[in-house]
N, CA and C atoms of all chains as a GROMACS GRO file, in nm:
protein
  543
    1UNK      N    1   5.667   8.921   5.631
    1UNK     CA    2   5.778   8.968   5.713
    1UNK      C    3   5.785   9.121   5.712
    2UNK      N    4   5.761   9.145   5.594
    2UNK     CA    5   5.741   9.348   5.576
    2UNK      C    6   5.667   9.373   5.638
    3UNK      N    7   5.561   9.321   5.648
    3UNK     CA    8   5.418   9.418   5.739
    3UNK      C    9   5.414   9.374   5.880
    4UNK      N   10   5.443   9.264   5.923
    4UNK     CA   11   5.500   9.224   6.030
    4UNK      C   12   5.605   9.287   6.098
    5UNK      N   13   5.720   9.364   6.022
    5UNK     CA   14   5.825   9.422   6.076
    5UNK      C   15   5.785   9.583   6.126
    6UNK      N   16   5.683   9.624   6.001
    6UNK     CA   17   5.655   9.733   5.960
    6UNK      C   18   5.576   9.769   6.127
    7UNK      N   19   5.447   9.707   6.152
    7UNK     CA   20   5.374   9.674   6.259
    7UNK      C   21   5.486   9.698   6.386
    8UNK      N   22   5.576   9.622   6.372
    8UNK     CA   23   5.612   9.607   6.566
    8UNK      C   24   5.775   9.703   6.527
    9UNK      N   25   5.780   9.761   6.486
    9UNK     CA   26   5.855   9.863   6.480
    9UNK      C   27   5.829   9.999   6.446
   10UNK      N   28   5.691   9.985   6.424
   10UNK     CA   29   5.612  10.128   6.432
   10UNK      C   30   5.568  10.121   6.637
   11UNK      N   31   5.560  10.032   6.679
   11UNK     CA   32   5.482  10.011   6.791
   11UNK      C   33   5.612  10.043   6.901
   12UNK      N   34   5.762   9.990   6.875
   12UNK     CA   35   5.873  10.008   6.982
   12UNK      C   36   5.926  10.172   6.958
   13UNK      N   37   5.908  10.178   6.827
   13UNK     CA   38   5.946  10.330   6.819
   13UNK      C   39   5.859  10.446   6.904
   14UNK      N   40   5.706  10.427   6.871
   14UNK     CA   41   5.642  10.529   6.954
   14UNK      C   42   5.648  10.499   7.071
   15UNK      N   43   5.656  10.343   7.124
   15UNK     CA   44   5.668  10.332   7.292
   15UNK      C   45   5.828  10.352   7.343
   16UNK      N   46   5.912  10.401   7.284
   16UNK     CA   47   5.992  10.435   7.324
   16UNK      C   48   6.071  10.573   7.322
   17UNK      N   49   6.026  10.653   7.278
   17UNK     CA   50   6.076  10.776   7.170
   17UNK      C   51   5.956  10.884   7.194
   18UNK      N   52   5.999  10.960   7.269
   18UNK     CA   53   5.904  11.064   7.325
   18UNK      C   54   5.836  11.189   7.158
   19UNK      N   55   5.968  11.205   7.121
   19UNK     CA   56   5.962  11.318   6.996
   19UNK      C   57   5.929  11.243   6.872
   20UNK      N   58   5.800  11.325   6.766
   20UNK     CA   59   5.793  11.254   6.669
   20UNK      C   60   5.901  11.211   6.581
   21UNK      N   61   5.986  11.319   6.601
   21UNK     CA   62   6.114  11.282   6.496
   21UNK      C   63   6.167  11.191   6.498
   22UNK      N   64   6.220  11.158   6.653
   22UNK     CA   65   6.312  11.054   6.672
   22UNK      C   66   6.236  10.920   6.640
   23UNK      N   67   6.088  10.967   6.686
   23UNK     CA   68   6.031  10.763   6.662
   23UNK      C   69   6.044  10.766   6.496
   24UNK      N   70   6.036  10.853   6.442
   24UNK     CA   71   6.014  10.815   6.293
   24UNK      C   72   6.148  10.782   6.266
   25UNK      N   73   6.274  10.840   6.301
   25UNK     CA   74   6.424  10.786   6.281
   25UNK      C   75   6.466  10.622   6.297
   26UNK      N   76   6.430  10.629   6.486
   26UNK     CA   77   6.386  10.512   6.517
   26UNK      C   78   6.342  10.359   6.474
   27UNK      N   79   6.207  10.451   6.396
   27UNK     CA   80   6.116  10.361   6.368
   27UNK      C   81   6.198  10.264   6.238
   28UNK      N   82   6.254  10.384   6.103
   28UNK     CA   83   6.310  10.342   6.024
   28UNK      C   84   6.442  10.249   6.059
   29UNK      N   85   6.512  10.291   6.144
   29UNK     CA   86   6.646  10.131   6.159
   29UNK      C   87   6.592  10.058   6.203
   30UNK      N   88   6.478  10.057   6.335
   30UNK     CA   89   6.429   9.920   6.362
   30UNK      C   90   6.350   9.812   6.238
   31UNK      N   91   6.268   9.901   6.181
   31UNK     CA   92   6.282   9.844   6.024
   31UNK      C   93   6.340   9.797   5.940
   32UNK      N   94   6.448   9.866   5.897
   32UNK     CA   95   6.580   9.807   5.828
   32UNK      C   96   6.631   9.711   5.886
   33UNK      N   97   6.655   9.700   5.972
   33UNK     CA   98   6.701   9.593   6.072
   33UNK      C   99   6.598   9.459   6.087
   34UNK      N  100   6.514   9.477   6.116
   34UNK     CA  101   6.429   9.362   6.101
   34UNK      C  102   6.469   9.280   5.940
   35UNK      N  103   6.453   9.372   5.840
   35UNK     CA  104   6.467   9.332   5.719
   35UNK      C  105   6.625   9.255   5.679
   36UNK      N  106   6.679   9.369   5.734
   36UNK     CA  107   6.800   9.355   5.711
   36UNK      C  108   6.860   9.188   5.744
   37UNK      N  109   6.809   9.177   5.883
   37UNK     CA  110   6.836   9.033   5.950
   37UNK      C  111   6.760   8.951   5.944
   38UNK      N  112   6.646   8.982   5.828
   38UNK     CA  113   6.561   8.846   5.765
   38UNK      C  114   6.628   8.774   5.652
   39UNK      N  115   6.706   8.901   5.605
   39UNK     CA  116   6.722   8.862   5.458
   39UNK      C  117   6.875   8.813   5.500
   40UNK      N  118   6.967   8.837   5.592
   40UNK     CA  119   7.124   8.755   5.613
   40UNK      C  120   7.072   8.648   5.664
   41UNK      N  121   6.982   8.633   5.772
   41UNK     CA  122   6.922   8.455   5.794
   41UNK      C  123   6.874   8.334   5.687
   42UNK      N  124   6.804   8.425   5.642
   42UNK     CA  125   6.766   8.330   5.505
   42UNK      C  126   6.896   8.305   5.451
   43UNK      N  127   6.980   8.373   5.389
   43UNK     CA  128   7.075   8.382   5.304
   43UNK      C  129   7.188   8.208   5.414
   44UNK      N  130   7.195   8.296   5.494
   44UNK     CA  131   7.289   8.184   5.635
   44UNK      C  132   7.213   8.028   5.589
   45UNK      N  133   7.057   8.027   5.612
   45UNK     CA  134   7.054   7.879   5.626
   45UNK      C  135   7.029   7.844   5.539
   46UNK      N  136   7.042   7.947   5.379
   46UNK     CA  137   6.998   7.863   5.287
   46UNK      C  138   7.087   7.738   5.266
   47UNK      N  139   7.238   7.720   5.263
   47UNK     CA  140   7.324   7.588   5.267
   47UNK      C  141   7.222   7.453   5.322
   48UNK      N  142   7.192   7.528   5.404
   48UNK     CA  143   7.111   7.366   5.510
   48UNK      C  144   7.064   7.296   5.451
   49UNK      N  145   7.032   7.199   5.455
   49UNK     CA  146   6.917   7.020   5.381
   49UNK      C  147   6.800   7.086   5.481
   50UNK      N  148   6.659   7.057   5.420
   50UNK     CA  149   6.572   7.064   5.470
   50UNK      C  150   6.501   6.900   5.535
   51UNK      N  151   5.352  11.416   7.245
   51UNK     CA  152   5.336  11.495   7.330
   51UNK      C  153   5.288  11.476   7.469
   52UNK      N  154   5.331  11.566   7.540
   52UNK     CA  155   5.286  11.517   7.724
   52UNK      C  156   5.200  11.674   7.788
   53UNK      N  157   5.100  11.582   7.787
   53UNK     CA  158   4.967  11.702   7.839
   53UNK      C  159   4.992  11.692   7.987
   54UNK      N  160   4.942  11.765   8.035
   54UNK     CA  161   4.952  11.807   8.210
   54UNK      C  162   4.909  11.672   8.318
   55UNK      N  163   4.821  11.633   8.203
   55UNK     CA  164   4.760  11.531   8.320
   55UNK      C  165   4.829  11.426   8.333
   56UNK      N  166   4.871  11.356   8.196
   56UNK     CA  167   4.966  11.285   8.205
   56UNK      C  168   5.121  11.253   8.299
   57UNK      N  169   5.135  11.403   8.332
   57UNK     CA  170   5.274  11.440   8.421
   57UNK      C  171   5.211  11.404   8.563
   58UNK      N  172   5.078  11.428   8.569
   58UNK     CA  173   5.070  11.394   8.725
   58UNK      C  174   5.075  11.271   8.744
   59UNK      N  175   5.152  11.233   8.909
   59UNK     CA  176   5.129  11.097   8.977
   59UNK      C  177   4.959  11.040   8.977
   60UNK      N  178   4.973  10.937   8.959
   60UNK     CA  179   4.824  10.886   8.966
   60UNK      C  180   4.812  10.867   9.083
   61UNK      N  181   4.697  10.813   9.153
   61UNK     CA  182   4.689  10.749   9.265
   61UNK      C  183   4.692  10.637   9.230
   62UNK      N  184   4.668  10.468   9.360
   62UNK     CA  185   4.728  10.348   9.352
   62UNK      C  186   4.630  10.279   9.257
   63UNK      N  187   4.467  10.331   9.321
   63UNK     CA  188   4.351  10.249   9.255
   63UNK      C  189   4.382  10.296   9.106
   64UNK      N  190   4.377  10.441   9.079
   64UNK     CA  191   4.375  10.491   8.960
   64UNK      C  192   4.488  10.395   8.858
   65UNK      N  193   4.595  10.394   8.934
   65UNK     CA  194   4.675  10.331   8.814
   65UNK      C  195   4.627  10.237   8.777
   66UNK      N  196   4.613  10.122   8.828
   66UNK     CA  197   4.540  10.028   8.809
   66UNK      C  198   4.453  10.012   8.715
   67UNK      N  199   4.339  10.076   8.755
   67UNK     CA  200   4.226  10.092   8.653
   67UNK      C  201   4.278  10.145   8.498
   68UNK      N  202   4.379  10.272   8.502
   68UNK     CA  203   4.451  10.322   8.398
   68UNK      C  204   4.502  10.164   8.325
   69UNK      N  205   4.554  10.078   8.380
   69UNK     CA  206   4.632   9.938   8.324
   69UNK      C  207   4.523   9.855   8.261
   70UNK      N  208   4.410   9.834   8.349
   70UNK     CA  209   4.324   9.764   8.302
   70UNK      C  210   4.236   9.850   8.139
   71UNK      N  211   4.218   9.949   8.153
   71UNK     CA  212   4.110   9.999   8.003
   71UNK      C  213   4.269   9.993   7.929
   72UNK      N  214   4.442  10.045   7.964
   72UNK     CA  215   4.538   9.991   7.873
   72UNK      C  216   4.495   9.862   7.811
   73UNK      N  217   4.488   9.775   7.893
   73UNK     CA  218   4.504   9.650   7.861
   73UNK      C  219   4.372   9.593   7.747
   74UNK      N  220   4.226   9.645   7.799
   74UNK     CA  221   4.104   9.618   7.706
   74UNK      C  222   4.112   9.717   7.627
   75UNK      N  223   4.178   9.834   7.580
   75UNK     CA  224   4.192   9.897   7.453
   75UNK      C  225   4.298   9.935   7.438
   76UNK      N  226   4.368   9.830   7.350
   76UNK     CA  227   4.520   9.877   7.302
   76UNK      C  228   4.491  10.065   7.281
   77UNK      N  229   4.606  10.105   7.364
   77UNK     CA  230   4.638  10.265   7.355
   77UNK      C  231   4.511  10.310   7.415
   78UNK      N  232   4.447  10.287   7.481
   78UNK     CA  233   4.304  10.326   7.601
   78UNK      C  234   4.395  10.450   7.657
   79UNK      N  235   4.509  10.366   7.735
   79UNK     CA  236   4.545  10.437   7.858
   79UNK      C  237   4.655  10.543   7.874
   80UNK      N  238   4.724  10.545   7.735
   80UNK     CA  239   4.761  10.656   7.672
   80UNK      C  240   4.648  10.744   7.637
   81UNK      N  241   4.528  10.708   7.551
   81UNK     CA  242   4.452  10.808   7.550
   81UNK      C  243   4.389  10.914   7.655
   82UNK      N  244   4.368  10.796   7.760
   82UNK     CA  245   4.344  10.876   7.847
   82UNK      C  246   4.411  10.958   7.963
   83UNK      N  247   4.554  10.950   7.940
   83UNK     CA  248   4.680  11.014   7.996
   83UNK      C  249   4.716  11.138   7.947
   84UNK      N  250   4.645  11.127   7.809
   84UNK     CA  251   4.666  11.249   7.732
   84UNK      C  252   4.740  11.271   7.618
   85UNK      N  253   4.790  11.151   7.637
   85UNK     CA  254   4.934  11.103   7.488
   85UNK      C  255   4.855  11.043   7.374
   86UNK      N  256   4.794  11.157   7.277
   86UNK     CA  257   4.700  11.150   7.229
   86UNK      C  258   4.719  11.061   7.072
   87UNK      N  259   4.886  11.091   7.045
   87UNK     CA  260   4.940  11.045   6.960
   87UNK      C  261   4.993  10.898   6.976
   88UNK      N  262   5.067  10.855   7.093
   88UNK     CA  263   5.086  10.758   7.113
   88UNK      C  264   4.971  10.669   7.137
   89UNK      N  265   4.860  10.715   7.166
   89UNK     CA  266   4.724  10.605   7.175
   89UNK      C  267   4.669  10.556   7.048
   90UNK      N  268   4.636  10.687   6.970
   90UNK     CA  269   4.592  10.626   6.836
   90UNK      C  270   4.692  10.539   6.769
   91UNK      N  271   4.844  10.545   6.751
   91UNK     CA  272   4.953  10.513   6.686
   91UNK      C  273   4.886  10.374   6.718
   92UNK      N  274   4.899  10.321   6.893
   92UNK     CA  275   4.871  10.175   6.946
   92UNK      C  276   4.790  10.110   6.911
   93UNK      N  277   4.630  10.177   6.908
   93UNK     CA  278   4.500  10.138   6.895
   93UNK      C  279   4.472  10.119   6.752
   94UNK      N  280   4.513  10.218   6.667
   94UNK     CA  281   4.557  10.153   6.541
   94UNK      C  282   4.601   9.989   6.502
   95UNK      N  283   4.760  10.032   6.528
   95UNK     CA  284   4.838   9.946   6.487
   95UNK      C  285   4.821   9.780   6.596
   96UNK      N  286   4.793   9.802   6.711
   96UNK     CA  287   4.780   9.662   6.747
   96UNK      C  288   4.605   9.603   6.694
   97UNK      N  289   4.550   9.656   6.706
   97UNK     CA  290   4.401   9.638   6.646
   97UNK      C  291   4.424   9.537   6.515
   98UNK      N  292   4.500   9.656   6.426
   98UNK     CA  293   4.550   9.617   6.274
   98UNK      C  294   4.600   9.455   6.298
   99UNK      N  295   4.712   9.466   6.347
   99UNK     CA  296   4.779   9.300   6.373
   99UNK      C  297   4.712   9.213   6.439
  100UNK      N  298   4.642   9.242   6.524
  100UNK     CA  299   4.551   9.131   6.580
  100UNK      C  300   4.473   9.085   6.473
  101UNK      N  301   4.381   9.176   6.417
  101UNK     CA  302   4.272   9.131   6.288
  101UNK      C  303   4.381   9.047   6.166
  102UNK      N  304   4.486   9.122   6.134
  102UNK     CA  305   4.528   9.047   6.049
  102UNK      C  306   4.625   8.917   6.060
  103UNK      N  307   4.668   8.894   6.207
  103UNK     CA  308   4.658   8.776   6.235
  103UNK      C  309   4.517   8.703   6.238
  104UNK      N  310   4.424   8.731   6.259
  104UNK     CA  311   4.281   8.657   6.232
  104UNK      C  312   4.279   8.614   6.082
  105UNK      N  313   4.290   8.694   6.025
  105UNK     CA  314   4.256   8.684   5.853
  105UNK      C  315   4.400   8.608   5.781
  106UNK      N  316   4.466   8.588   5.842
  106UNK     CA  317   4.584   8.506   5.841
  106UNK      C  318   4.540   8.296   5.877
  107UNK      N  319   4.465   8.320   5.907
  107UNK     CA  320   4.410   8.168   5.961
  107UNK      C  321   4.477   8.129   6.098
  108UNK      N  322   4.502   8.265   6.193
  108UNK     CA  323   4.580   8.216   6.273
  108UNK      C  324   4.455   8.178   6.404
  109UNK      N  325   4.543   8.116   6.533
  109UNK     CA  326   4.416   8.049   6.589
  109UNK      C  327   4.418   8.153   6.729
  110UNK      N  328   4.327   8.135   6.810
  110UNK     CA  329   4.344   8.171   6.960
  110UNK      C  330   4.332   8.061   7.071
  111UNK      N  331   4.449   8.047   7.095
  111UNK     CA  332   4.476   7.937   7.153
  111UNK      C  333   4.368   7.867   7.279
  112UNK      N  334   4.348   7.779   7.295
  112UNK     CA  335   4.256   7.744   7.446
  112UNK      C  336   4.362   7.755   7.575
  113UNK      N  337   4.322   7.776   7.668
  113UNK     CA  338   4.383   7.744   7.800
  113UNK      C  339   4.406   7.597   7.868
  114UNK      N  340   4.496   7.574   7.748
  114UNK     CA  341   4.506   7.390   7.792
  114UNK      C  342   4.645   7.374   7.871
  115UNK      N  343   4.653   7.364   8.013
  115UNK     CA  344   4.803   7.352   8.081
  115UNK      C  345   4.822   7.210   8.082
  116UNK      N  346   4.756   7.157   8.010
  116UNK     CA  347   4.879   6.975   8.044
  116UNK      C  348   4.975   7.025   7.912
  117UNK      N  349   4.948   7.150   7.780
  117UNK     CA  350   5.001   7.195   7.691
  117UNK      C  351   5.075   7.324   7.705
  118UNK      N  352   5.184   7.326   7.789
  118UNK     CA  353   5.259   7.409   7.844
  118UNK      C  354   5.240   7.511   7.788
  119UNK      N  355   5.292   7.522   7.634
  119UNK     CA  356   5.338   7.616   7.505
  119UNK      C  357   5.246   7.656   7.459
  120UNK      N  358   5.102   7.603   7.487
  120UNK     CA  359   4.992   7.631   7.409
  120UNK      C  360   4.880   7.739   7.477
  121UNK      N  361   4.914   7.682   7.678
  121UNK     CA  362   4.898   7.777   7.751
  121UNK      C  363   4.964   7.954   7.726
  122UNK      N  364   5.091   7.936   7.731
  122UNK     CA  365   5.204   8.083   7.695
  122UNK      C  366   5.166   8.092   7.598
  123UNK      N  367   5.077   8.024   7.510
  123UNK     CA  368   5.062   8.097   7.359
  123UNK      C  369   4.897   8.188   7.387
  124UNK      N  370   4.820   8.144   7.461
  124UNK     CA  371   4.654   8.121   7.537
  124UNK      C  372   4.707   8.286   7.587
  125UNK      N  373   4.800   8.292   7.687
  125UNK     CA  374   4.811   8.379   7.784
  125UNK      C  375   4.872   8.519   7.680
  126UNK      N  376   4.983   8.493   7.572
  126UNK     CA  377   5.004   8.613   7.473
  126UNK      C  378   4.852   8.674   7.385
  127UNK      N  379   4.799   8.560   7.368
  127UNK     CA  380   4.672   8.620   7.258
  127UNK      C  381   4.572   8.680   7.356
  128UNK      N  382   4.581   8.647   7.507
  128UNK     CA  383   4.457   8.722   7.601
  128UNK      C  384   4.520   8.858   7.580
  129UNK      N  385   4.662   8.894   7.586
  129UNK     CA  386   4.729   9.054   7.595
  129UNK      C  387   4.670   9.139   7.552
  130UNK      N  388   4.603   9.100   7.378
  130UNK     CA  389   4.557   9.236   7.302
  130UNK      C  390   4.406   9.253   7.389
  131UNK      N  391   4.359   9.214   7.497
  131UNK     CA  392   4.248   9.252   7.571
  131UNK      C  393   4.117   9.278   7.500
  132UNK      N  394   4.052   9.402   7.467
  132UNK     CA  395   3.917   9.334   7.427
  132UNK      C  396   3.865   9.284   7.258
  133UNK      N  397   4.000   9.347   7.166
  133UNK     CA  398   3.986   9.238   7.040
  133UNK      C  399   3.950   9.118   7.025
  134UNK      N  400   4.028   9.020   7.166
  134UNK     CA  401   3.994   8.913   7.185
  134UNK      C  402   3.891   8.850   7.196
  135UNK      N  403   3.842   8.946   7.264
  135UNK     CA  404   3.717   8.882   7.328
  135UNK      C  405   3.624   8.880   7.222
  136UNK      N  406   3.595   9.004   7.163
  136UNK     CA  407   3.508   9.038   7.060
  136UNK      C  408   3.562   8.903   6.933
  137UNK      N  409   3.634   8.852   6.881
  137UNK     CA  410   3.705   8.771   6.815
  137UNK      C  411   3.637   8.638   6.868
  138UNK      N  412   3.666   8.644   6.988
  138UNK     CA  413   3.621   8.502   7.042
  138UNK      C  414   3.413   8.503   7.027
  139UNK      N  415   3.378   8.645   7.051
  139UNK     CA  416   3.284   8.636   7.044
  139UNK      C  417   3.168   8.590   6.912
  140UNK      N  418   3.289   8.651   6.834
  140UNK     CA  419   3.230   8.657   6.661
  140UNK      C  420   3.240   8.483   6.622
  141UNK      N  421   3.297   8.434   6.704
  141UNK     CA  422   3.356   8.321   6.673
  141UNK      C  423   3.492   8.320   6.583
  142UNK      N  424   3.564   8.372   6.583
  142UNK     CA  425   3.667   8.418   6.474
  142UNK      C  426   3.816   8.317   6.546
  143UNK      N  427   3.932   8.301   6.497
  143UNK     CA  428   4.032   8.250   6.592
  143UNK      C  429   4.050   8.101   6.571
  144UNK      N  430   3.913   8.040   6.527
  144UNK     CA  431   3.966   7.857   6.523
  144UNK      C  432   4.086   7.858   6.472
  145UNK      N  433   4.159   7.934   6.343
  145UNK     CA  434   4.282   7.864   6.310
  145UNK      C  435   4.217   7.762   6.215
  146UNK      N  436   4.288   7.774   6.104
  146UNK     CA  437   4.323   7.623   5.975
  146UNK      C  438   4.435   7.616   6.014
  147UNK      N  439   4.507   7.463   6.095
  147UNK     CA  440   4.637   7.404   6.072
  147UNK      C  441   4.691   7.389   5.934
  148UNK      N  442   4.615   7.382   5.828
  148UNK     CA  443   4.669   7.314   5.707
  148UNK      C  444   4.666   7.436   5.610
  149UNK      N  445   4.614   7.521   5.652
  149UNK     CA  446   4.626   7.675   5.614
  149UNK      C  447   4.823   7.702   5.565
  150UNK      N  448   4.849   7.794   5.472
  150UNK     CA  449   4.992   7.790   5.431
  150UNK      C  450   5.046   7.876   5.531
  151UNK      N  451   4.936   8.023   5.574
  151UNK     CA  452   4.969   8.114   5.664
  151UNK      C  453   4.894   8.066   5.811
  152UNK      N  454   4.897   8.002   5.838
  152UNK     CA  455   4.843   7.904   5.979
  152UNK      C  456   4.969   8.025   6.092
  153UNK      N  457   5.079   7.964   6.074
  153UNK     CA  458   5.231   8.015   6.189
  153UNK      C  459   5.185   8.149   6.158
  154UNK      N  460   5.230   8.243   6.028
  154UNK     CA  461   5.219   8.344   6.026
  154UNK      C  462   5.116   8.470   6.095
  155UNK      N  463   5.010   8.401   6.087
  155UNK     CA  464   4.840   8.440   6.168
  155UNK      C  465   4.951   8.432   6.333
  156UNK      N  466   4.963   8.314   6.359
  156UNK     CA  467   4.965   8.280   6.512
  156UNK      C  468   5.050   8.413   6.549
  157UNK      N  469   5.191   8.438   6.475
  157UNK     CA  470   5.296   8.517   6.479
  157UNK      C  471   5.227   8.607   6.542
  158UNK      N  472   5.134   8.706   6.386
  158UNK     CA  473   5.124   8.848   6.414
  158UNK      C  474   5.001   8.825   6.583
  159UNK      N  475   4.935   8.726   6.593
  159UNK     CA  476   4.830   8.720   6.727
  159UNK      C  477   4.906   8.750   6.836
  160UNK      N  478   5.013   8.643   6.868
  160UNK     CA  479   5.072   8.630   6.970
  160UNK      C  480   5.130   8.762   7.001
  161UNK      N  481   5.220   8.866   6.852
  161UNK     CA  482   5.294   8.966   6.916
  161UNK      C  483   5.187   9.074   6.911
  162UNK      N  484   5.134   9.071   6.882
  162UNK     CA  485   5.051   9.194   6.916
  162UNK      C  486   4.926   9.186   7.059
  163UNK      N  487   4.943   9.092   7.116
  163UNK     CA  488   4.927   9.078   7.295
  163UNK      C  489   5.038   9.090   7.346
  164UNK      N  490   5.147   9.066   7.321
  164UNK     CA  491   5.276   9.107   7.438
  164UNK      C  492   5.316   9.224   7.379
  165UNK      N  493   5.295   9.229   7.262
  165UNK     CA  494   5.325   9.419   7.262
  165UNK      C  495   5.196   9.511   7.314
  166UNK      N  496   5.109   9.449   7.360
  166UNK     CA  497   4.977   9.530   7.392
  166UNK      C  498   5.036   9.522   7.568
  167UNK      N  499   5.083   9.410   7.613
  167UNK     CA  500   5.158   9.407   7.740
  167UNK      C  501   5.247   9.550   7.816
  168UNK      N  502   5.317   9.519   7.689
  168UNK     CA  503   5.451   9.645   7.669
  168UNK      C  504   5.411   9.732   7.666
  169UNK      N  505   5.277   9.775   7.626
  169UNK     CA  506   5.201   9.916   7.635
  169UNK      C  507   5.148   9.964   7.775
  170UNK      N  508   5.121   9.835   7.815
  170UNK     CA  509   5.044   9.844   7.997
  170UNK      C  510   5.128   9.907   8.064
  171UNK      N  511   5.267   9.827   8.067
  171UNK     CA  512   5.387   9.883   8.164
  171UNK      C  513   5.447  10.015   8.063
  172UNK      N  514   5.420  10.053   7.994
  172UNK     CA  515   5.431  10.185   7.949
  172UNK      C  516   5.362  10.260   8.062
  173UNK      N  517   5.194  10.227   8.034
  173UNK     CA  518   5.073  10.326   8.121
  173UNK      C  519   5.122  10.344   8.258
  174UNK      N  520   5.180  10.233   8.308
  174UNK     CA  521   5.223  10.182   8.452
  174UNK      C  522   5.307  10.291   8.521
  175UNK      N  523   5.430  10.292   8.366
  175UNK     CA  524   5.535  10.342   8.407
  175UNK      C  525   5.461  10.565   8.436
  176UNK      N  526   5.401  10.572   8.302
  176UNK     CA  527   5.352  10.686   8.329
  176UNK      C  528   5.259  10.782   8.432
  177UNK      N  529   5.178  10.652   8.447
  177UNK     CA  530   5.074  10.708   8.551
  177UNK      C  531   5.165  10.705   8.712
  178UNK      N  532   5.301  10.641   8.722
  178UNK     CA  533   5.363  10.600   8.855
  178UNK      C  534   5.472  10.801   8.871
  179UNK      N  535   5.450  10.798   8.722
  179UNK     CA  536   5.519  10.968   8.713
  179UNK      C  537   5.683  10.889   8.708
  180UNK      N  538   5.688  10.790   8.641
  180UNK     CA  539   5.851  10.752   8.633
  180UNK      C  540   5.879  10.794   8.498
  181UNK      N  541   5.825  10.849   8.421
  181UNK     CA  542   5.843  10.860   8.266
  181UNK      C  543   5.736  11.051   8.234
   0.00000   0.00000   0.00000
């Protein structure tokens, strides 16, 4: 999920974000965010029966 | 950064052709726009995910339409353009179903052709002088 996140949020940041700065700003919340909302999903369905 | 050439309108054939080497070399058509940074960043990083969806046990799907999902899965893994081919060539792509990282492989395959997509209509958008 890290290198997976790492990957396509290095890829929306530079295709979207003209200045290096901003894609690297960018790049980092779209990161956090990926993570961020892996780890409250898991957490959400852990209750569930498999 | 945005080099001169890049700012110019393309012509109709040109874009085109600009979409197509996009499309057979993730970040081609940035490179050759002049966005020297944004090409390598692409050609890098989708290269990277394609292979390591390979080394993941993930598969490349066949073009089977009585298999709706398997087709849209066929048509995302053609995106990363000539990895594929070379992949298909090596023979690489069967996929282990029983593999633990089987989905995970498919994952990183599939998104790294529709993000190789997302790169085209990037080139599209640039070479049209809308960006």
């Amino acid at each position: 999920m890290i290198v997976f996140s790492l990957f396509v949020s290095t890829v929306f940041a530079v295709l979207t974000r003209d200045d290096p700065k901003e894609q690297i700003v960018f790049g980092a919340r779209l990161f956090g965010g990926f993570i961020g909302a892996g780890i409250l999903i898991g957490w959400l369905l852990y209750p569930l029966p498999l | 950064m945005r080099a001169a050439a890049a700012d110019r309108t393309q012509t109709s054939s040109l874009t085109y052709l600009l979409c197509a080497v996009a499309w057979f070399v993730p970040g081609g058509g940035h490179l050759w726009l002049g966005r020297r940074q944004k090409g390598i960043v692409f050609l890098v990083a989708l290269t990277l995910m394609f292979v390591f969806g390979l080394w993941l046990e993930g598969r490349l799907f066949p073009f089977d339409m009585t298999q709706p999902l398997v087709a849209l899965s066929a048509i995302a893994d053609l995106g990363v353009g000539g990895p594929y081919f070379i992949a298909r060539l090596m023979g690489a792509g069967r996929g282990d179903v029983v593999a633990i990282t089987y989905e995970y492989g498919n994952t990183f395959i599939i998104a790294a052709g529709l993000l190789n997509m997302l790169v085209v209509l990037d080139v599209f958008d640039i070479a049209k002088g809308r960006k």
